[in-house]
C-alpha atoms as one frame of an Amber mdcrd trajectory, in Angstrom:
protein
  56.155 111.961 109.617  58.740 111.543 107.343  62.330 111.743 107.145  64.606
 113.498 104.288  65.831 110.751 102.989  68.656 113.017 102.046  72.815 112.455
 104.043  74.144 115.618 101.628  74.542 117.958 104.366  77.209 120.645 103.507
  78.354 123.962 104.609  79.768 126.880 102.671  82.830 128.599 103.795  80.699
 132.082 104.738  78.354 129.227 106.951  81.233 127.806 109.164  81.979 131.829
 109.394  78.487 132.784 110.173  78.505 130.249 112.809  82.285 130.957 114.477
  80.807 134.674 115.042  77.527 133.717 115.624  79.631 131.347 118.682  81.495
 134.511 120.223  78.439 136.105 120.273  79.152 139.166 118.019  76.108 138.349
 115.370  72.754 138.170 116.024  70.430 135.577 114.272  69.731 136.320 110.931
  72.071 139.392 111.085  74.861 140.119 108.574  79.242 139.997 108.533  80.425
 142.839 107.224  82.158 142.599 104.119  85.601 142.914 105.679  85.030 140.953
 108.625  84.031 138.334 105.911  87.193 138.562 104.146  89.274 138.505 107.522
  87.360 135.353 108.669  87.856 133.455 105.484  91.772 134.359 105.581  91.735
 132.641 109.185  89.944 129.613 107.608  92.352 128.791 105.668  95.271 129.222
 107.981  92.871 126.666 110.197  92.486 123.963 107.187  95.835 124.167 106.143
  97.356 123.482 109.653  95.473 120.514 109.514  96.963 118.296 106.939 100.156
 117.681 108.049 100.910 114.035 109.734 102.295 115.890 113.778  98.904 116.405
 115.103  97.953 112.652 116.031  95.063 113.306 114.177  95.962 110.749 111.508
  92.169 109.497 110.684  91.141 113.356 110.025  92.634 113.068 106.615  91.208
 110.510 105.399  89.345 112.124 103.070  92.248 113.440 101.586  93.998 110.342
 100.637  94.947 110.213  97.123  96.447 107.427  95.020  98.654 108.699  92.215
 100.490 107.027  89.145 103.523 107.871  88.101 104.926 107.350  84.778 108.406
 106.552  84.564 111.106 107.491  82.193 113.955 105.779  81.057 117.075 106.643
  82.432 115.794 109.018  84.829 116.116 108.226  88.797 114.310 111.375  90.292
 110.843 112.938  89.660 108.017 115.689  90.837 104.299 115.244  92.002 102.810
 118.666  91.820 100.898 120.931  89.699 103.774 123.010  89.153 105.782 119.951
  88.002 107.565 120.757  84.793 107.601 116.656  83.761 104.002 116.681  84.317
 104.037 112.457  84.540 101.947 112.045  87.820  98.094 112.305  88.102  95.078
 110.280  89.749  93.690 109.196  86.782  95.808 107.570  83.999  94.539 106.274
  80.899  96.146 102.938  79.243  95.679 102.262  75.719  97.843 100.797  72.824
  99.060 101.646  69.245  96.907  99.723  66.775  99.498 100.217  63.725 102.733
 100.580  63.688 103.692 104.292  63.355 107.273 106.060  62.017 109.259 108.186
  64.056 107.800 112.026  63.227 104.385 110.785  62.871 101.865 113.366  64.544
  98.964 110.997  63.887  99.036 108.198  65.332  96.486 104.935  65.179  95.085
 103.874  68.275  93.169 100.994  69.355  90.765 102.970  71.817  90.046 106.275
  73.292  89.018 105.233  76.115  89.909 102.989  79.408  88.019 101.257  82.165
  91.277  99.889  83.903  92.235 103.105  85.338  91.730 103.567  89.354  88.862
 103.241  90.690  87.361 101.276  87.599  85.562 104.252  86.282  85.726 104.795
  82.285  88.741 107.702  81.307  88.399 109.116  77.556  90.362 111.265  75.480
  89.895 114.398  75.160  91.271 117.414  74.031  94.724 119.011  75.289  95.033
 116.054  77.656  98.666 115.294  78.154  99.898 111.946  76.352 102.623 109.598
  76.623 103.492 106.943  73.834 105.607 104.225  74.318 108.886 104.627  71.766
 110.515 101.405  70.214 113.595 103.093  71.893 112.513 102.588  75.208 111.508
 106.112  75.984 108.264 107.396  76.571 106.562 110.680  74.071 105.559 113.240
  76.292 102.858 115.349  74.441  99.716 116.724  74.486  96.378 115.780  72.403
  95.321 118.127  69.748  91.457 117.172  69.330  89.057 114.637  69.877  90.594
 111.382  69.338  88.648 108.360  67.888  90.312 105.531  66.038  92.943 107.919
  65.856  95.005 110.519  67.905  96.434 113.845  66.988  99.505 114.777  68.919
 101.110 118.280  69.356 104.694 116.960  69.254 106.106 114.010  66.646 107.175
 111.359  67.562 110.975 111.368  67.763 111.149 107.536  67.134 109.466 105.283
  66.216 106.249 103.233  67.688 105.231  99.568  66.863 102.042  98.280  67.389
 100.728  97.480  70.581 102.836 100.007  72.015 101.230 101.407  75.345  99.578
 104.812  75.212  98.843 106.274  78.528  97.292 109.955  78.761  95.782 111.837
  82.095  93.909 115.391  82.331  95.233 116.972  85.380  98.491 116.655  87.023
  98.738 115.642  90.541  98.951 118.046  93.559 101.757 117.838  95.945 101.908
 114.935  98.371 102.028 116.612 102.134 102.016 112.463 103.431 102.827 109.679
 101.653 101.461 106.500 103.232 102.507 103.302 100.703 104.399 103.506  97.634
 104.369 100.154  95.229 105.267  99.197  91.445 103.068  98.461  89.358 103.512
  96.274  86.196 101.851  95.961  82.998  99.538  93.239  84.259  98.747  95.510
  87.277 100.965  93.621  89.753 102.195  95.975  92.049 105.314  94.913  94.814
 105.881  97.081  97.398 108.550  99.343  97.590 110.942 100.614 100.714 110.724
 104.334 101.473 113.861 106.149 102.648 112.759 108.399 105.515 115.240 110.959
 105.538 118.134 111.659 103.112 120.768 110.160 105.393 119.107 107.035 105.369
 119.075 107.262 100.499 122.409 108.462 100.722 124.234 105.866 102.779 121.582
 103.249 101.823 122.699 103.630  97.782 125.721 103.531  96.264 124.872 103.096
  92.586 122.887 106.092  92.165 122.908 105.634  88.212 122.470 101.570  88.006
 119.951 100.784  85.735 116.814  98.072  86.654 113.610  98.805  88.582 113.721
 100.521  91.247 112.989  98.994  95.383 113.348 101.765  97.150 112.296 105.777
  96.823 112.864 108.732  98.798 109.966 111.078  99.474 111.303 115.265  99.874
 108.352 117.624 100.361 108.883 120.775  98.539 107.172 124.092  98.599 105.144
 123.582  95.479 105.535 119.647  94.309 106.736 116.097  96.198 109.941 115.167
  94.964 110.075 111.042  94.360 114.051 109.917  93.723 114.472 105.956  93.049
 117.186 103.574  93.930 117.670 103.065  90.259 116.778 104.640  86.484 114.107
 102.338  85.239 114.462 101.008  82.036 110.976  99.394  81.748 108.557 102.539
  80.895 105.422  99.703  80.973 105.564 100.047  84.924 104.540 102.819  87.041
 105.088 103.918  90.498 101.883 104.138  92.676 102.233 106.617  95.451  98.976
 106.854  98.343  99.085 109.412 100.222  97.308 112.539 101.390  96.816 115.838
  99.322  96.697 119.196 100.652  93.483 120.952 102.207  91.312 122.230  99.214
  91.593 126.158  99.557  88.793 128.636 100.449  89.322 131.113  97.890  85.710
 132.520  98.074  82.853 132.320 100.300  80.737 130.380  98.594  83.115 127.751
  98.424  82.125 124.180  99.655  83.923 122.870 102.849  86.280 120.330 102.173
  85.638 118.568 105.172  83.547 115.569 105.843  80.303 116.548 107.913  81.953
 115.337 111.302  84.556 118.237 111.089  81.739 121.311 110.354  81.046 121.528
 114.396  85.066 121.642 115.287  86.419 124.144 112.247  83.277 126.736 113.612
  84.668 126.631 117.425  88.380 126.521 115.837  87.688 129.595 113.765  85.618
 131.157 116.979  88.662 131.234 119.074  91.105 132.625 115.938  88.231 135.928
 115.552  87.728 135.911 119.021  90.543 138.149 120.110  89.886 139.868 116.247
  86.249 141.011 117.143  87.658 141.841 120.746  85.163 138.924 122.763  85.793
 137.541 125.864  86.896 133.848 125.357  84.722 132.007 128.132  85.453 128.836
 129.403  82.349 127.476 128.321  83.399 128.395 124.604  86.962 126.391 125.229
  85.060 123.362 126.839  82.836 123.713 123.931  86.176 123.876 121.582  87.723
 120.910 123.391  84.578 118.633 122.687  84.019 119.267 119.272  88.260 118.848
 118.690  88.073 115.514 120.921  84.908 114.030 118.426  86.733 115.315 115.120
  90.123 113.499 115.972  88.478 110.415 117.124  87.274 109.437 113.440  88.942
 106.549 112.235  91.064 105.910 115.435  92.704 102.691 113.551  95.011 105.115
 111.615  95.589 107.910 114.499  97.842 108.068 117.309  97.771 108.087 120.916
 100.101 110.822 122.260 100.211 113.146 125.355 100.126 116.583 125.401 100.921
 119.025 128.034  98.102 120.956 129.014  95.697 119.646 127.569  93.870 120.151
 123.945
């Protein structure tokens, strides 16, 4: 006999719903959800997964699939920043590209000389390339970065959207990224990195009592040694100890990103495989009092067990805390 040979398991979002309902009894095997049912269920999916990424639950290991690490590039002179997709900077992302300038270039140049398109240096050693609308920043010979975006396919050389508004000698750095980073909901480490990749940790502020009374030169200039992290609704707001004045180093934030959203049925669960069994009896007891079925205790001891298993991956990064009455 012989096995799959296959670990690619997954569920949809309309399986984990099929399976909550199928767990209060209310659907038959091989029946069918009605369409509106469907639509309720997914709604309570998402109010399920997005309860769980937070950092209160004890549950610490459970997002360890979200963890993230995100570059930030810096600008001169400027001491506070956003990590979001609604960022207006748009300087963060998971993937940055690092090339350099092969020829000196003027300031309002839009086509600048490059010495490659692509990078294998970027995080986790996989090969980045130009492309496209990518968004672009190009190291200034007056210390600022050029914020931009690419206007076709680069080669030996790259088309920006915006000139250069000084000028760029050669073997100025070029860094570029696709997508912008998504909001931080945890932030575990936060380090800078230099040009040679040598990164020294940096001291996070906790709360904004601790910044404020902890920095009394808000505007000094040098790098920076501590940050403050403020979640916002939409984007992570990172403010330094100091305004940088080296744009060759970046700020490297791990932390965790948000639960991916269920906007469809079809949709992929997010989750690694050991959390399928625990989001079904989760979502069971949400649509239980919905469908109007009788929460037995055999479903809640069923509940309990699969919620026990789930928060016991990775115990080395979750807590041990008591709760009254129980899970």
């Amino acid at each position: 006999m012989a096995t799959s040979g296959s670990w690619d398991y997954g569920l949809t979002a309309a399986n984990i719903i099929d399976v909550a309902v199928e767990n209060l009894g209310v659907l038959a095997a091989g029946g069918t959800i009605a369409s509106a049912d469907q639509t309720l269920a997914l709604r309570r999916l998402n109010l399920i997964a997005k309860q769980y990424q937070g950092q209160n639950d004890g549950g610490l290991g459970i997002k360890a699939h979200t963890r993230q690490r995100v570059t930030l590039l810096l600008q001169e002179g400027q001491q506070s920043y956003t990590i979001g997709p609604a960022s207006t900077d748009a300087r963060a992302s998971t993937r940055v590209g690092r090339t350099t300038i092969s020829a000196a270039e003027a300031s309002g140049q839009t086509v600048i000389s490059i010495t490659s398109n692509t990078d294998t240096t970027t995080y986790p050693g996989t090969t980045l390339t130009m492309a496209n609308n990518d968004i672009v920043a190009i190291q200034q010979d007056d210390g600022a970065l050029h914020f931009t975006t690419i206007s076709g396919t680069p080669s030996t050389t790259m088309t920006i959207a915006a000139q250069l508004t000084a000028a760029a000698a050669a073997g100025n750095y070029v860094y570029w990224f696709t997508s912008r980073a998504q909001r931080l909901v945890h932030v575990e480490a936060v380090t800078l990195r230099d040009a040679n990749y040598t990164e020294t940790p940096l001291q996070v502020y906790r709360t904004v009592q601790e910044y404020e009374a902890g920095v009394s030169d808000k505007y000094a200039d040098g790098d920076p040694r501590r940050v403050l992290i403020e979640p916002l609704l939409l984007n992570t707001r990172i403010t330094l100890d100091s305004q940088p004045t080296d744009v060759e180093k970046q700020i490297i934030v791990t932390g965790w990103y948000p639960q991916e959203d269920y906007d469809a049925t079809g949709n992929d669960i997010a989750f690694p495989q050991e959390a399928f069994r625990f989001l079904a009896w989760e979502l069971s007891k949400e649509l239980a009092p919905v469908f109007g079925a009788q929460w037995k205790p055999e479903m809640e001891h069923m509940r309990v067990e699969a919620r026990q298993t789930f928060f016991s991956l990775n115990p080395e990064v979750s807590d041990a805390y008591f709760q009254v009455g129980g899970l």
